[in-house]
C-alpha atoms as a printed R data frame, in Angstrom:
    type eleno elety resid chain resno       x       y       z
1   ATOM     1    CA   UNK     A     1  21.947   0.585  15.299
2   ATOM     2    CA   UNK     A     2  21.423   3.716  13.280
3   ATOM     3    CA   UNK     A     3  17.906   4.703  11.946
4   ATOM     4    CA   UNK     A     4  17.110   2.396   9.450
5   ATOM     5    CA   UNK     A     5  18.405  -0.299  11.748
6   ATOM     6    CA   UNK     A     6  15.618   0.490  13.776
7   ATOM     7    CA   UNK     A     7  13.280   1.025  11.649
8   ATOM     8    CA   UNK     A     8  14.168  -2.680  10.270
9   ATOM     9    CA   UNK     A     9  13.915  -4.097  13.659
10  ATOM    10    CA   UNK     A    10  10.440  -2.539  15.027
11  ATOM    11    CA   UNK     A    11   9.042  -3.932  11.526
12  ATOM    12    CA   UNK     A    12  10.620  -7.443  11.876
13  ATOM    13    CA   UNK     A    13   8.940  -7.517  15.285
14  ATOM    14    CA   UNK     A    14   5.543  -6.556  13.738
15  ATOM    15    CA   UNK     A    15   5.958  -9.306  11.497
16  ATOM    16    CA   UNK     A    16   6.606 -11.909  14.101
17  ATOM    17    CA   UNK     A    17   4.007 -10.665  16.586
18  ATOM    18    CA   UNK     A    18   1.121 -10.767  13.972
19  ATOM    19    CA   UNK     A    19   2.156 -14.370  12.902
20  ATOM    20    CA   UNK     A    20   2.080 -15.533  16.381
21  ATOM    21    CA   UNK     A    21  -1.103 -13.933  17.603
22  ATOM    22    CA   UNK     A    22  -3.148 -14.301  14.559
23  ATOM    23    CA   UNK     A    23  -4.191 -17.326  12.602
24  ATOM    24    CA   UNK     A    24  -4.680 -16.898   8.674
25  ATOM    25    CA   UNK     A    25  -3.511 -14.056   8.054
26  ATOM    26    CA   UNK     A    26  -2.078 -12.874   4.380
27  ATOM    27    CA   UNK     A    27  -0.525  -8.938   3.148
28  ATOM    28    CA   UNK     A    28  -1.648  -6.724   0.351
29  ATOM    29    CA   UNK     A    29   0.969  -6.667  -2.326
30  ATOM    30    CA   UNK     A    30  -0.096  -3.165  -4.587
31  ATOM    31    CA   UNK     A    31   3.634  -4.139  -6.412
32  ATOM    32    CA   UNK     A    32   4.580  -0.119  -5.002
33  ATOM    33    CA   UNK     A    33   7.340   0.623  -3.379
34  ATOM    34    CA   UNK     A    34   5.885   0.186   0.126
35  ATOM    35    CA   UNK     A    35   4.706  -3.478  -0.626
36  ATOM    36    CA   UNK     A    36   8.085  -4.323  -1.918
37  ATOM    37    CA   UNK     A    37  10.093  -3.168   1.358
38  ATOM    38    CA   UNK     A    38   7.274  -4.975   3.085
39  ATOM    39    CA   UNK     A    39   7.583  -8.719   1.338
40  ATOM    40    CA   UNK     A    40  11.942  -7.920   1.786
41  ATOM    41    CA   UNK     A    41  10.912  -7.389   5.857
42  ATOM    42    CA   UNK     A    42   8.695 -10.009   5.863
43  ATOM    43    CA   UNK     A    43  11.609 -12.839   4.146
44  ATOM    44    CA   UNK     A    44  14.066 -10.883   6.648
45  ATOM    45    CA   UNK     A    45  11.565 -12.000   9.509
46  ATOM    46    CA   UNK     A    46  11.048 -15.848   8.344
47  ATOM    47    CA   UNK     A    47  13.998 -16.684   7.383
48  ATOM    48    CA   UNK     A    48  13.759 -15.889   3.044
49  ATOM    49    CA   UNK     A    49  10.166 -17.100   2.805
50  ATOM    50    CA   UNK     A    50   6.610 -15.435   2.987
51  ATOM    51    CA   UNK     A    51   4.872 -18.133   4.997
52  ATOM    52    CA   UNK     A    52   1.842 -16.602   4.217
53  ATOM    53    CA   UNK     A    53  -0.271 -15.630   1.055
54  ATOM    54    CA   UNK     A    54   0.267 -12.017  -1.075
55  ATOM    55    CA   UNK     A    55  -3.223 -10.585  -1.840
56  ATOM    56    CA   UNK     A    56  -3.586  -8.965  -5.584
57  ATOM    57    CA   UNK     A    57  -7.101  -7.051  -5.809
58  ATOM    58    CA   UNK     A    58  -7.136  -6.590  -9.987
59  ATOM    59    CA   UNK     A    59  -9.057  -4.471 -11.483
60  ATOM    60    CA   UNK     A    60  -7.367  -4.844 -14.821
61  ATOM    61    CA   UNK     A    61  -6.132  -1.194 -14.608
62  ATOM    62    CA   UNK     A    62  -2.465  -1.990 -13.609
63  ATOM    63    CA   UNK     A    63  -0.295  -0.192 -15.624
64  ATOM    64    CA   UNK     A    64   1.938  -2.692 -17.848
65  ATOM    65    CA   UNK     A    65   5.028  -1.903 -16.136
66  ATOM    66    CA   UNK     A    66   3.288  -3.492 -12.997
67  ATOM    67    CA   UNK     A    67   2.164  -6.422 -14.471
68  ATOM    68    CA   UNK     A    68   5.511  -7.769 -15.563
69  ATOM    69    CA   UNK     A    69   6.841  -6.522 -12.660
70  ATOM    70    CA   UNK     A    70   4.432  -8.817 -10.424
71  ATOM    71    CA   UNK     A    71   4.814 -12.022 -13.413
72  ATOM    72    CA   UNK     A    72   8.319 -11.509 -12.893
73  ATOM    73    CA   UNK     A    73   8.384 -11.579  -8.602
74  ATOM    74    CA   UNK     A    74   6.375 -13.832  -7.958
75  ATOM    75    CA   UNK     A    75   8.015 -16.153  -9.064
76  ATOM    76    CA   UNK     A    76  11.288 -15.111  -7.907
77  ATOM    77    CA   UNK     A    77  10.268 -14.622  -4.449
78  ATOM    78    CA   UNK     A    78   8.368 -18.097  -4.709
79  ATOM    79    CA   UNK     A    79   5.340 -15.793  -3.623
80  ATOM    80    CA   UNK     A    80   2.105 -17.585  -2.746
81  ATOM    81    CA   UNK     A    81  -0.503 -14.864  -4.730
82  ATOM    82    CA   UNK     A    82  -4.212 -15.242  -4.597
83  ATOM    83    CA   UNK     A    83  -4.706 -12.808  -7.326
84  ATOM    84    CA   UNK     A    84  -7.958 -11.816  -7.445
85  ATOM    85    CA   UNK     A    85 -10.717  -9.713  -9.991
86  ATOM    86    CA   UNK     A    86 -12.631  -7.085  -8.030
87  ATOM    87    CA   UNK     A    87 -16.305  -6.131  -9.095
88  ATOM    88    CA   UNK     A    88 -17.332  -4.186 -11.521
89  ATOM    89    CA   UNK     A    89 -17.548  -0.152 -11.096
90  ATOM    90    CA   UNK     A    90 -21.481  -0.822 -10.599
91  ATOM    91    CA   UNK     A    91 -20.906  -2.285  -8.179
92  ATOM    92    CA   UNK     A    92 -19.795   0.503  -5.942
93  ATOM    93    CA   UNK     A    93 -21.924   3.756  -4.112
94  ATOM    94    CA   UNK     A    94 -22.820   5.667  -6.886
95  ATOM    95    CA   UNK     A    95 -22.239   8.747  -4.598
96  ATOM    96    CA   UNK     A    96 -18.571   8.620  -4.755
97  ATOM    97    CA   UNK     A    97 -16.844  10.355  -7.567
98  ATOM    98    CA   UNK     A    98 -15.651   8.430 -10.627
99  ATOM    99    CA   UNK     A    99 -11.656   8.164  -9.272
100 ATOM   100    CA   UNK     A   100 -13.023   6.805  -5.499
101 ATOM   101    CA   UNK     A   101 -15.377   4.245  -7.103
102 ATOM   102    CA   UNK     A   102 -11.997   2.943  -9.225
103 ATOM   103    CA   UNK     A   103 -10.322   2.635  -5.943
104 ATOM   104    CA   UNK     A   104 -13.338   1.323  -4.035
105 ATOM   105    CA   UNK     A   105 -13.385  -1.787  -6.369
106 ATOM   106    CA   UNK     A   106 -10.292  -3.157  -4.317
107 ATOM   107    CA   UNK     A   107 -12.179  -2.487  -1.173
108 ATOM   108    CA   UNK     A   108 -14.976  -4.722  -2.388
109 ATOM   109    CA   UNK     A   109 -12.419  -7.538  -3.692
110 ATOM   110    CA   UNK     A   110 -10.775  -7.363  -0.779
111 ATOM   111    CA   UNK     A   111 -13.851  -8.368   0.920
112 ATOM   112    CA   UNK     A   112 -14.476 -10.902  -1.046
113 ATOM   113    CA   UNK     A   113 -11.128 -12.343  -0.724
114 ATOM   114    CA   UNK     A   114 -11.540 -12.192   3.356
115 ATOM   115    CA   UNK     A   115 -14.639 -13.807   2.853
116 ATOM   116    CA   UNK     A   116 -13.156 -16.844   0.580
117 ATOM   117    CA   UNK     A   117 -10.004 -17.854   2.691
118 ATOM   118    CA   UNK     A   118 -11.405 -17.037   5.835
119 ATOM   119    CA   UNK     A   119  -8.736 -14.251   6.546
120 ATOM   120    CA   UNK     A   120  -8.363 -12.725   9.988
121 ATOM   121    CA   UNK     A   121  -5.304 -10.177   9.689
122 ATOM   122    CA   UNK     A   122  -4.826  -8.526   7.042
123 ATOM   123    CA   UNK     A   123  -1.041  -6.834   6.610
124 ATOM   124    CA   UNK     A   124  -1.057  -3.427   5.082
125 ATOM   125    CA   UNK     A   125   1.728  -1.181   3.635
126 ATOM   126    CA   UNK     A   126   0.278   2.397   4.925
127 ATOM   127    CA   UNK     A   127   2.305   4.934   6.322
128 ATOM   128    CA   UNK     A   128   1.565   8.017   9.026
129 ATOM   129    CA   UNK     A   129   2.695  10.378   6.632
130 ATOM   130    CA   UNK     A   130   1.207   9.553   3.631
131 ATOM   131    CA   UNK     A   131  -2.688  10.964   4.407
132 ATOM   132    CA   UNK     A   132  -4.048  12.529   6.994
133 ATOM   133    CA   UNK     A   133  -6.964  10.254   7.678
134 ATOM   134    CA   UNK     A   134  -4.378   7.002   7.797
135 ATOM   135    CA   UNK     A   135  -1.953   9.257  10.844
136 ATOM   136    CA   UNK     A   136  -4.955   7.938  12.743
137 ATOM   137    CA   UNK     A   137  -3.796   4.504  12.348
138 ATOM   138    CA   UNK     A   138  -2.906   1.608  14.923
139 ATOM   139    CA   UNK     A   139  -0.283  -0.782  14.187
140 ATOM   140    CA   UNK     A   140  -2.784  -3.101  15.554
141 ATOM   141    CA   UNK     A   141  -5.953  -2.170  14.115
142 ATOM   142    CA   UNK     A   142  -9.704  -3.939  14.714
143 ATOM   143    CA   UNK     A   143 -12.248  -3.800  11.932
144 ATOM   144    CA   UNK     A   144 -15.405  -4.465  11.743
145 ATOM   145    CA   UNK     A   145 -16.445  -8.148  10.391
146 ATOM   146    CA   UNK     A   146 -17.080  -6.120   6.951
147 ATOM   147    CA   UNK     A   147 -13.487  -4.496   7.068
148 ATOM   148    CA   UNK     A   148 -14.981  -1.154   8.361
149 ATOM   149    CA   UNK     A   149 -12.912   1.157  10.358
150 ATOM   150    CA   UNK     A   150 -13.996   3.364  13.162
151 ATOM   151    CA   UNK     A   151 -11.030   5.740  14.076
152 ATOM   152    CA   UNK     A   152 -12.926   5.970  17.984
153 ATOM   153    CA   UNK     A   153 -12.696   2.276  18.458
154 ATOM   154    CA   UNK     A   154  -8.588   2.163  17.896
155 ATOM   155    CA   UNK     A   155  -6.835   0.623  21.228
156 ATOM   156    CA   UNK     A   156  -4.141   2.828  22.671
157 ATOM   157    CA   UNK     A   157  -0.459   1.170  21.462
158 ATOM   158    CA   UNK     A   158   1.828   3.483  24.389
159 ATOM   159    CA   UNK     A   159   6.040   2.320  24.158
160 ATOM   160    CA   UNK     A   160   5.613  -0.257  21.442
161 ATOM   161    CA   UNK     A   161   3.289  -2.453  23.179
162 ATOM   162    CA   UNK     A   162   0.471  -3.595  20.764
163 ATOM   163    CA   UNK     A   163  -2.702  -5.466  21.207
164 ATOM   164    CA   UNK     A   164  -3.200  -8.397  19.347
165 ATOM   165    CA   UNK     A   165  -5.991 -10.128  21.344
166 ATOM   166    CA   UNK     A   166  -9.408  -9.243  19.769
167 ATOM   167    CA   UNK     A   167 -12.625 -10.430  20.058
168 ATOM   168    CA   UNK     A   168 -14.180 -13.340  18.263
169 ATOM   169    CA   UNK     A   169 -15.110 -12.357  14.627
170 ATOM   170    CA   UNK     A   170 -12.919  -8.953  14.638
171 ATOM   171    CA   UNK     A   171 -11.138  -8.533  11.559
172 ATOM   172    CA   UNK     A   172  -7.458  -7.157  11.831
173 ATOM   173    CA   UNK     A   173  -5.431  -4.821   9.481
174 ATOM   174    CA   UNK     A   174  -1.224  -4.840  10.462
175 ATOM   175    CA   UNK     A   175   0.319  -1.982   9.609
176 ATOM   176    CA   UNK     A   176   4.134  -2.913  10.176
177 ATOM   177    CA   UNK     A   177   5.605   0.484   8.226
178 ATOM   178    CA   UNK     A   178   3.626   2.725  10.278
179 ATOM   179    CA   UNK     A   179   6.300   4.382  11.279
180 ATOM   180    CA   UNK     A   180   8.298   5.029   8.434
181 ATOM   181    CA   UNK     A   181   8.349   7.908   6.355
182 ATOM   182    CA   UNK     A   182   8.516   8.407   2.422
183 ATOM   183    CA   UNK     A   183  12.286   8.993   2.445
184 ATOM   184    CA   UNK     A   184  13.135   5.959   4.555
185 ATOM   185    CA   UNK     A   185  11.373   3.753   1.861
186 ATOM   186    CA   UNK     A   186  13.647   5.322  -0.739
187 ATOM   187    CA   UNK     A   187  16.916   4.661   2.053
188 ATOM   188    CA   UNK     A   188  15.700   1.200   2.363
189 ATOM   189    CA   UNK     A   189  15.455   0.754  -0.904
190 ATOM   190    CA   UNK     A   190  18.712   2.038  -1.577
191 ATOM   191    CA   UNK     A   191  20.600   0.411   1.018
192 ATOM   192    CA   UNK     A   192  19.073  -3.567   0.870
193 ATOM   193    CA   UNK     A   193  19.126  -3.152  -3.484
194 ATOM   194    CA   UNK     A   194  15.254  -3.853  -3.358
195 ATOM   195    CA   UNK     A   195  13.624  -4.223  -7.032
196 ATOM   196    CA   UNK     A   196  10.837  -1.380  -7.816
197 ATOM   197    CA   UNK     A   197   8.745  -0.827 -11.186
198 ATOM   198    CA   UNK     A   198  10.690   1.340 -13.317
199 ATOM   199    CA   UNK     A   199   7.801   4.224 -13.323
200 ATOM   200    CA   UNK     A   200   9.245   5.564 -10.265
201 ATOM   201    CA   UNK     A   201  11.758   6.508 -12.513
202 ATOM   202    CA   UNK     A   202  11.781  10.021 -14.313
203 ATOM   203    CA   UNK     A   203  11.113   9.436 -18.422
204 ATOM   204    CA   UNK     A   204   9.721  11.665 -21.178
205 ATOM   205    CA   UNK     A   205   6.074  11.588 -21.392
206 ATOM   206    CA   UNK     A   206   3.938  12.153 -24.332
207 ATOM   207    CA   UNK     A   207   0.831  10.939 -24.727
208 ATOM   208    CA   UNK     A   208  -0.011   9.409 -21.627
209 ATOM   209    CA   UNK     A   209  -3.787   7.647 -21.240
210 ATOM   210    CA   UNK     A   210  -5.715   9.986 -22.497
211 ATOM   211    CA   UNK     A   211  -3.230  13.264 -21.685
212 ATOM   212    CA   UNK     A   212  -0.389  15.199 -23.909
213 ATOM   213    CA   UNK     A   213   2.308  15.812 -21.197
214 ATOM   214    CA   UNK     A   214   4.663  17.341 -24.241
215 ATOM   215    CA   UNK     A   215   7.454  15.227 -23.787
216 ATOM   216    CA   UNK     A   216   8.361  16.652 -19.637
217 ATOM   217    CA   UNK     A   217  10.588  14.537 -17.650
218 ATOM   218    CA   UNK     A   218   7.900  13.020 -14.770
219 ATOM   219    CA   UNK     A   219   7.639  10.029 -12.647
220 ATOM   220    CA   UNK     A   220   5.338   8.168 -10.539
221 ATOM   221    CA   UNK     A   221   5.632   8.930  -6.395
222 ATOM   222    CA   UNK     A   222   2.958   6.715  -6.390
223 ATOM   223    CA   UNK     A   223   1.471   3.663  -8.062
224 ATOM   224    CA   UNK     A   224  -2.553   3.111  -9.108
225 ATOM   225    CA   UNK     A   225  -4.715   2.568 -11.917
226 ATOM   226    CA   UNK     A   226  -4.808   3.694 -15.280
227 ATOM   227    CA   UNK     A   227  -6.637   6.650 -15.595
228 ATOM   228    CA   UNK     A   228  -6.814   7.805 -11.822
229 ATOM   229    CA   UNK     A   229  -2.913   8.110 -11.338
230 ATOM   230    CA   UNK     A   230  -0.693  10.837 -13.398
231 ATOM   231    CA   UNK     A   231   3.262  11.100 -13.210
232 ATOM   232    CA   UNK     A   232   4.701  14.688 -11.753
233 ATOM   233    CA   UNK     A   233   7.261  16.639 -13.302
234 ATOM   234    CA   UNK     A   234  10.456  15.358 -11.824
235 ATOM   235    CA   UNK     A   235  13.783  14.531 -13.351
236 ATOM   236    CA   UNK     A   236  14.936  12.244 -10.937
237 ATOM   237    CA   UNK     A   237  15.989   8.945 -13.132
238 ATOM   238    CA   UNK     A   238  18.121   7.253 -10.259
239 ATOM   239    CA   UNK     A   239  17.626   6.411  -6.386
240 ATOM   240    CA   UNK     A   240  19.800   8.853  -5.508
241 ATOM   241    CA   UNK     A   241  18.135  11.487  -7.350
242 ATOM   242    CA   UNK     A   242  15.075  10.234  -6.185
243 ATOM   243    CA   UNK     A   243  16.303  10.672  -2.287
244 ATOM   244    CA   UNK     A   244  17.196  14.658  -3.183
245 ATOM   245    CA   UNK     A   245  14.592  15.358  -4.674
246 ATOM   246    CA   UNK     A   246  12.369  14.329  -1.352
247 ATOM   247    CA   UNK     A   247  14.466  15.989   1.100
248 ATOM   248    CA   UNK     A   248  13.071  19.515  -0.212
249 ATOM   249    CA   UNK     A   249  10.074  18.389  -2.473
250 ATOM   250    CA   UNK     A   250   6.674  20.982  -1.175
251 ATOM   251    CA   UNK     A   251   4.756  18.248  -3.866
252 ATOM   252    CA   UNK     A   252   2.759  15.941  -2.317
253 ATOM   253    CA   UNK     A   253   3.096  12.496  -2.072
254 ATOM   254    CA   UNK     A   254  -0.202  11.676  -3.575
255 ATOM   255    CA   UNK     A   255  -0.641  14.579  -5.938
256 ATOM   256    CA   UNK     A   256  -0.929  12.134  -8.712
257 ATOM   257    CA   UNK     A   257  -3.407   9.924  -7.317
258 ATOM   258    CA   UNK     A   258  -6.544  12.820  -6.337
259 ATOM   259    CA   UNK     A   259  -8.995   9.895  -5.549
260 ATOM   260    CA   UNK     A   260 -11.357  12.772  -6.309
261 ATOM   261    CA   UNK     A   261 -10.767  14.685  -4.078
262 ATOM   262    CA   UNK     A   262 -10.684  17.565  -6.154
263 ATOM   263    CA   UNK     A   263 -15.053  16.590  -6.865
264 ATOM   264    CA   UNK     A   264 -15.205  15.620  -3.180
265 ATOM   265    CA   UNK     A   265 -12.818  16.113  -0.137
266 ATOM   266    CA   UNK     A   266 -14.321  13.527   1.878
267 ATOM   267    CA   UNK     A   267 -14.371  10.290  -0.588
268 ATOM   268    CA   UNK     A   268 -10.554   9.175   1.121
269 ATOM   269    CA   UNK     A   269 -12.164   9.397   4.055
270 ATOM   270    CA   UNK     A   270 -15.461   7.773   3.386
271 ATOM   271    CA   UNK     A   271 -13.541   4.874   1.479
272 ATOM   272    CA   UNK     A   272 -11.003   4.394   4.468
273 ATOM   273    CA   UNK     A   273 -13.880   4.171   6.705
274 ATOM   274    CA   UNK     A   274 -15.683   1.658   4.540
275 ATOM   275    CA   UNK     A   275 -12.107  -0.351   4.627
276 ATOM   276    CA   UNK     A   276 -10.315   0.688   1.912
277 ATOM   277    CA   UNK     A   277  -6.362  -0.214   1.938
């Protein structure tokens, strides 16, 4: 088996284990690239099916490319999607600057959504490397009956042995790409031919929501709503391109998503803690 082999594998087990152990469970589906090797993983595990339901928190910020993109899979993938309209921006601490409140809309939908169905697990596309906060992370990971996370209450998971027996009333997040890293997405992706939204691709951009970007070549590394997510420069326009570029890229993953953390360091944190994706 070489890397991504393994990779493929320890995922595929995730999958299994979290079906097994716990009942009504569904995943997060943000339509990134993450989510997309997830829902290929998760019809490699069952067989070319999703025998459970995709979660879509909206809040009607999606850029269009994203839209179409999730019209157009869902129905190819014969994806069960409980699509979902979070709460307004009032609705959320008025502490937090403007970017984290955007983001802390899906938190609140998401609750809601729990709430509705009755969800226990909850699967998850985060990766160690992405954020420092989420390199805290279990695979296995117990929540509060609100969704809140307390990194001191995270069960030890020592040579691949994971903990899916929780209390009554714990809520659970999967994380089955834990261990993967930014460039084996983009492998992955390569290799199985997996469908992405085109704005990981490099284009000119002009005016852009609000900004005059002068016509640079830029592209998404990451996917989130309109007006709290910028392209970088980049000119990579293929996957392989894409792959180069990240083997000597000193950019960021998330550069183009601040969450505000240029008004306040702490809101990623405070939002993670409070159960945010």
């Amino acid at each position: 088996m070489d890397h991504l082999d393994k990779l493929e594998a320890q995922s595929i087990f995730i999958f299994r284990e979290a079906f097994h152990a716990i009942d009504k469970i569904a995943m997060l589906w943000s339509f990134g690239k993450d989510s997309n090797v997830m829902i290929h993983l998760a019809r490699k595990a069952f067989f070319g099916r999703v025998p459970f339901p995709l979660i879509h928190c909206d809040t009607e910020l999606e850029m269009d490319e994203v839209y179409a993109f999730r019209d157009q899979y869902t129905k190819e993938w014969e994806i069960n999607l409980i699509s979902h309209l979070c709460p307004p921006i009032d609705a959320t601490d008025a502490t937090l600057p403007h970017a984290a409140r955007v983001a802390s809309r899906k938190t609140l939908g998401l609750k809601e959504v729990v709430e509705k169905h009755a969800l226990v697990g909850i699967i998850a596309g985060i990766r160690r490397d992405e954020e420092a906060t989420r390199a805290k992370e279990r695979v296995f990971s117990p929540r509060g009956q609100e969704g809140g996370w307390d990194v001191k209450e995270q069960p030890p998971e020592f040579w691949d042995q994971f903990k899916t027996d929780f209390a009554p009333g714990t809520s659970i997040r999967i994380h089955p790409l834990l261990h993967w890293t930014e460039l084996d997405i983009w492998h992955y992706i390569k290799r199985e031919h997996i469908p992405i939204v085109p704005l990981y691709y490099s284009r000119e951009y002009g005016e852009f929501e609000g900004r005059n970007f002068g016509g640079k070549q830029m592209r998404f590394r990451s996917l989130g709503e309109k007006g709290i997510t910028w392209p970088i420069e980049s000119s990579a326009s293929t996957l392989d391109e894409i792959i180069e570029e990240l083997k000597t890229t000193k950019v960021s993953e998330r550069s183009g998503r601040p969450m505000g953390a240029d008004e306040d360091e702490s809101s990623f944190e405070r939002l993670r803690a409070d159960g945010y994706m």
